[in-house]
C-alpha positions as protocol buffer text, in pm:
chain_id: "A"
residue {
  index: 1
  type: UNK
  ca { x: -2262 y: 1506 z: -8575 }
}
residue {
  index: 2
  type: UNK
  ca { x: -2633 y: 1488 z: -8391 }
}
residue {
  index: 3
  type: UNK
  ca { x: -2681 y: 1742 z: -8155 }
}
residue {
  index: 4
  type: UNK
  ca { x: -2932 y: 1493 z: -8006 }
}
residue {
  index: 5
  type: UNK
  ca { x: -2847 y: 1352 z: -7629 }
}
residue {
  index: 6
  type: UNK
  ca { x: -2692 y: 982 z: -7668 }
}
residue {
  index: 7
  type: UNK
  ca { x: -2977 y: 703 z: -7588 }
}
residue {
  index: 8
  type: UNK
  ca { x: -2997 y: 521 z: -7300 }
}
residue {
  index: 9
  type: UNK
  ca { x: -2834 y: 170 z: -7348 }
}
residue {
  index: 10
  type: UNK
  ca { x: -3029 y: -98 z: -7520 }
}
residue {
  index: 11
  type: UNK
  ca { x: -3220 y: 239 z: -7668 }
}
residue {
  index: 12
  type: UNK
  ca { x: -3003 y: 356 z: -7996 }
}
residue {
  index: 13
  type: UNK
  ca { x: -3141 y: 34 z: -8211 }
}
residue {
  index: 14
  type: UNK
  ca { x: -3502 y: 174 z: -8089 }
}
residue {
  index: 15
  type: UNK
  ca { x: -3405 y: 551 z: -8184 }
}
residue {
  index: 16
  type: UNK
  ca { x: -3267 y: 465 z: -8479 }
}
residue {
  index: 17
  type: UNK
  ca { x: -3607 y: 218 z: -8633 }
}
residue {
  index: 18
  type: UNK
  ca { x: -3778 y: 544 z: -8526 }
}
residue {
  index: 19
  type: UNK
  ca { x: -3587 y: 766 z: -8684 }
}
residue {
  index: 20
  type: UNK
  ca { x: -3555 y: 588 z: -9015 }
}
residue {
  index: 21
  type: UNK
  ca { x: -3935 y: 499 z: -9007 }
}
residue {
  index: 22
  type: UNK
  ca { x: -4034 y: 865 z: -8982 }
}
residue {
  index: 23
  type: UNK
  ca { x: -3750 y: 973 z: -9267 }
}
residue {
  index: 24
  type: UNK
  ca { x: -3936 y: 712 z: -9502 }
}
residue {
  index: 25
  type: UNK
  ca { x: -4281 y: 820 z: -9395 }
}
residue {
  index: 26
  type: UNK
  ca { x: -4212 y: 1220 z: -9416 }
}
residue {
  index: 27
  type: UNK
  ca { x: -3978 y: 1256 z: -9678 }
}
residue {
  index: 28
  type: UNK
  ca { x: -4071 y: 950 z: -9887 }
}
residue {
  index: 29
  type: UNK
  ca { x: -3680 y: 865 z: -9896 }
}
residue {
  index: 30
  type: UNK
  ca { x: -3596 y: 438 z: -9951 }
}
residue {
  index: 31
  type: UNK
  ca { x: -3478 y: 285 z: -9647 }
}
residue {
  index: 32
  type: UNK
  ca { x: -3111 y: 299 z: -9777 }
}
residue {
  index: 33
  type: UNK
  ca { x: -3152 y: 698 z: -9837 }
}
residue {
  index: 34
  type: UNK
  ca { x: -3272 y: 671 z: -9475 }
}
residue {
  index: 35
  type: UNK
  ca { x: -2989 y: 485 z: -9367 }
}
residue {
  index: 36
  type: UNK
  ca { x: -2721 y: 749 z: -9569 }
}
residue {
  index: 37
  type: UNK
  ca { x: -2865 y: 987 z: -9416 }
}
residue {
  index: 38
  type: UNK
  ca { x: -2832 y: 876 z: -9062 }
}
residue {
  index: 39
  type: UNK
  ca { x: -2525 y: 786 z: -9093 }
}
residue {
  index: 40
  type: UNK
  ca { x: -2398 y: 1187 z: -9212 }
}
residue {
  index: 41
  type: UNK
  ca { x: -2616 y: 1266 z: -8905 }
}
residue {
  index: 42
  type: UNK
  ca { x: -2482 y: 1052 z: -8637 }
}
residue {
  index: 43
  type: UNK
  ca { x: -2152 y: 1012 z: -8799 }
}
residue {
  index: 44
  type: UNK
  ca { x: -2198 y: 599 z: -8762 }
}
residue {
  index: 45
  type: UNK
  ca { x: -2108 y: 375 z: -9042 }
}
residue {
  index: 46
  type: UNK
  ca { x: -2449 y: 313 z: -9258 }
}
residue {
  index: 47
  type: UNK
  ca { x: -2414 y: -31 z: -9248 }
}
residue {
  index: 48
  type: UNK
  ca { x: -2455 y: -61 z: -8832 }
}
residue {
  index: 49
  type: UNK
  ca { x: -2748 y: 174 z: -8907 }
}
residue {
  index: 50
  type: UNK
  ca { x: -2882 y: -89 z: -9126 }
}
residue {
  index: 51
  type: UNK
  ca { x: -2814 y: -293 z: -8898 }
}
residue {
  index: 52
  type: UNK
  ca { x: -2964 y: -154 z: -8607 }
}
residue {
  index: 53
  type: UNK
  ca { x: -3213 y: -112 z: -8776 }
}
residue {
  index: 54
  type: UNK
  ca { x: -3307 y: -501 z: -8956 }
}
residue {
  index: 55
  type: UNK
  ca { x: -3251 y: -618 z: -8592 }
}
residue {
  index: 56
  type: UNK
  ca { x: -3503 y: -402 z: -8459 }
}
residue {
  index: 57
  type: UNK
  ca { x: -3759 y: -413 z: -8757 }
}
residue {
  index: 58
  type: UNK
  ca { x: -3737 y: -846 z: -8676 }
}
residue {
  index: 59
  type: UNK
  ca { x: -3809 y: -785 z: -8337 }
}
residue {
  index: 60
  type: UNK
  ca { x: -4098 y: -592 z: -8394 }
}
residue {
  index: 61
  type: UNK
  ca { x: -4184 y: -856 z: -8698 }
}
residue {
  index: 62
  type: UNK
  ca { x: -4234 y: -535 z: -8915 }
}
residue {
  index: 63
  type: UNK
  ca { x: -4293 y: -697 z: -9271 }
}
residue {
  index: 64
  type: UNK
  ca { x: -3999 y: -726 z: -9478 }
}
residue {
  index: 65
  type: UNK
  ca { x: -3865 y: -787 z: -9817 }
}
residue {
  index: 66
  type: UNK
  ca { x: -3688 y: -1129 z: -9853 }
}
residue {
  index: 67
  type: UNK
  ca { x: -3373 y: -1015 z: -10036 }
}
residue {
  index: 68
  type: UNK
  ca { x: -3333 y: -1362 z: -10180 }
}
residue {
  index: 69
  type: UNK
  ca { x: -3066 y: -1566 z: -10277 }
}
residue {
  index: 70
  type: UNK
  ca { x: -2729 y: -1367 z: -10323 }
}
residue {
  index: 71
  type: UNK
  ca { x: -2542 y: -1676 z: -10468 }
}
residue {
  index: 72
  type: UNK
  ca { x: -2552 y: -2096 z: -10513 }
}
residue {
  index: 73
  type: UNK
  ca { x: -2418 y: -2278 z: -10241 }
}
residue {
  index: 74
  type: UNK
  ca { x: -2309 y: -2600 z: -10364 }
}
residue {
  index: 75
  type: UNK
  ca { x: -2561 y: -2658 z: -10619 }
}
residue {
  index: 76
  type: UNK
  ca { x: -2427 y: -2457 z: -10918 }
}
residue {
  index: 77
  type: UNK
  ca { x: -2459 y: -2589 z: -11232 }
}
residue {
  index: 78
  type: UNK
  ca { x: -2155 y: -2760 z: -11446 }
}
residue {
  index: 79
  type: UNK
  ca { x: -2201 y: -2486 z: -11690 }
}
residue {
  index: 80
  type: UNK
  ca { x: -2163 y: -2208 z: -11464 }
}
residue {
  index: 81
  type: UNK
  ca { x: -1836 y: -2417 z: -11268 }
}
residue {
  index: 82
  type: UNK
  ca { x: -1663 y: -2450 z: -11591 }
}
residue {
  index: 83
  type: UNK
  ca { x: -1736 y: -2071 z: -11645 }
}
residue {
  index: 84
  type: UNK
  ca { x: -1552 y: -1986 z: -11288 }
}
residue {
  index: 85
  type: UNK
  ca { x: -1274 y: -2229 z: -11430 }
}
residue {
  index: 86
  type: UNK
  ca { x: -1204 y: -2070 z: -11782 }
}
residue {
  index: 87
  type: UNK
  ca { x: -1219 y: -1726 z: -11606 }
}
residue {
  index: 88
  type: UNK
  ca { x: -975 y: -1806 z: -11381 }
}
residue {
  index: 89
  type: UNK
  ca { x: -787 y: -1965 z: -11627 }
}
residue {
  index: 90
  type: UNK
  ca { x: -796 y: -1680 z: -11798 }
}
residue {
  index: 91
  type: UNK
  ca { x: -708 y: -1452 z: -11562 }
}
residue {
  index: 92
  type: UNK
  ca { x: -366 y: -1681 z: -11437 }
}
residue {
  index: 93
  type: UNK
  ca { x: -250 y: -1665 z: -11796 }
}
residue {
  index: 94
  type: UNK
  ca { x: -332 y: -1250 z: -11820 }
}
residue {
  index: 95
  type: UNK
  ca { x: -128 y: -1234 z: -11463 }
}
residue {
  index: 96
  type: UNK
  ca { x: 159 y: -1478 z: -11574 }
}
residue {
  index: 97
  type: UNK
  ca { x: 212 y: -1230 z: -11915 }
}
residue {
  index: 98
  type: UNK
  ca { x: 234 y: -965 z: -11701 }
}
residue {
  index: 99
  type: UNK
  ca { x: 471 y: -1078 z: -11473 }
}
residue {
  index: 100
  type: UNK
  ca { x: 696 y: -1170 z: -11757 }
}
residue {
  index: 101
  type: UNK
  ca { x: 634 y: -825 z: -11863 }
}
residue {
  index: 102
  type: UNK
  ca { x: 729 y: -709 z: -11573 }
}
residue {
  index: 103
  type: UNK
  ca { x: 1059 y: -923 z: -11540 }
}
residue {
  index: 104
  type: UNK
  ca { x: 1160 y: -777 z: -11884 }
}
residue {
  index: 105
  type: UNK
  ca { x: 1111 y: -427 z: -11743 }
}
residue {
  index: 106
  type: UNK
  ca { x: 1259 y: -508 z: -11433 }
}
residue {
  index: 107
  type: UNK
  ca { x: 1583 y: -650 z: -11616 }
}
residue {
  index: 108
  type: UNK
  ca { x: 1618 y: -303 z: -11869 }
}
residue {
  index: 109
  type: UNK
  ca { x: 1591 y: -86 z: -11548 }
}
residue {
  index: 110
  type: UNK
  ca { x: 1852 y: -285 z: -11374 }
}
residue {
  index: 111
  type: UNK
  ca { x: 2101 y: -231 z: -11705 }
}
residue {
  index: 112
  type: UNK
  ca { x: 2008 y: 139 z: -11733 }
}
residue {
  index: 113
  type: UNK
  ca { x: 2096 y: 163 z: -11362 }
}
residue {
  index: 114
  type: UNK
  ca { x: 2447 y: -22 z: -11429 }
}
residue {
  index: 115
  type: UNK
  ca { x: 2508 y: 224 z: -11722 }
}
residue {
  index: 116
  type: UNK
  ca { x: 2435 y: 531 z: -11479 }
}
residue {
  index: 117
  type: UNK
  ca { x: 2656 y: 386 z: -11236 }
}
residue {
  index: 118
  type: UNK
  ca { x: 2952 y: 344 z: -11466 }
}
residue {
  index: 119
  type: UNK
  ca { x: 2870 y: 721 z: -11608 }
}
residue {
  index: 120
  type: UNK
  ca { x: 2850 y: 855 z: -11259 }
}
residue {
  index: 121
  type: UNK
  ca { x: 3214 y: 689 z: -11163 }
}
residue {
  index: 122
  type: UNK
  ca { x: 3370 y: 817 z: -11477 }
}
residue {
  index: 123
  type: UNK
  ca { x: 3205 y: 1195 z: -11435 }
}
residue {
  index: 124
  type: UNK
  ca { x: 3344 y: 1139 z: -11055 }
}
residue {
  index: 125
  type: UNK
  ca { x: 3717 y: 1033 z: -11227 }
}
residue {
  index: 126
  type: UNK
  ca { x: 3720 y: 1332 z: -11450 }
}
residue {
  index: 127
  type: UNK
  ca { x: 3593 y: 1611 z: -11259 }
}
């Protein structure tokens, strides 16, 4: 944990732009390094550093890197859809052996368990 006094309401998102500005500047770590190491400071999660500090960085209209497009919304292609179908396809009939796998195991442990009952009654019988 910071030794540092808490901030002021309304200040931390301030303290913490600062703070990561001045770890990129000095110690030539990426923002994300900067973040990390915030967070092991402060002991808050790295993403709400992040956070803090993207919300502060817009407000200031610092110059940013557009992260892009994570993903298609809508338009993906046909190709790409029947992909995301034969995967999951794939993956139901993976899942549905394993269940049946499972069943199987499932009945052998029951029958060992009747078998240890029956033993267990007999060594109770003839002790």
């Amino acid at each position: 944990m910071s030794t540092e006094e808490p901030a002021p309401r309304g200040r931390i998102g301030e303290q913490i732009f600062e703070q990561v500005e001045k770890l990129v500047a000095s110690e030539g770590l990426t923002r994300t390094q900067a973040f990390e190491r915030l967070s092991e400071e402060t002991g808050r999660r790295s993403g709400t550093v992040a956070a803090n500090y993207y919300r502060i960085a817009r407000m200031r209209g610092t110059p940013l890197q557009s992260r892009g497009r994570r993903g298609t919304r809508g338009g993906g292609s046909r190709k790409s859809t029947e992909a995301v179908l034969q995967r999951a396809n794939d993956v139901m009939s993976e899942l549905t052996s394993l269940v049946k796998q499972q069943e199987k195991e499932l009945g052998r442990l029951r029958d060992q368990s009747a078998q240890f009952e029956k033993f267990k009654k007999w060594m109770e019988k003839n002790a």
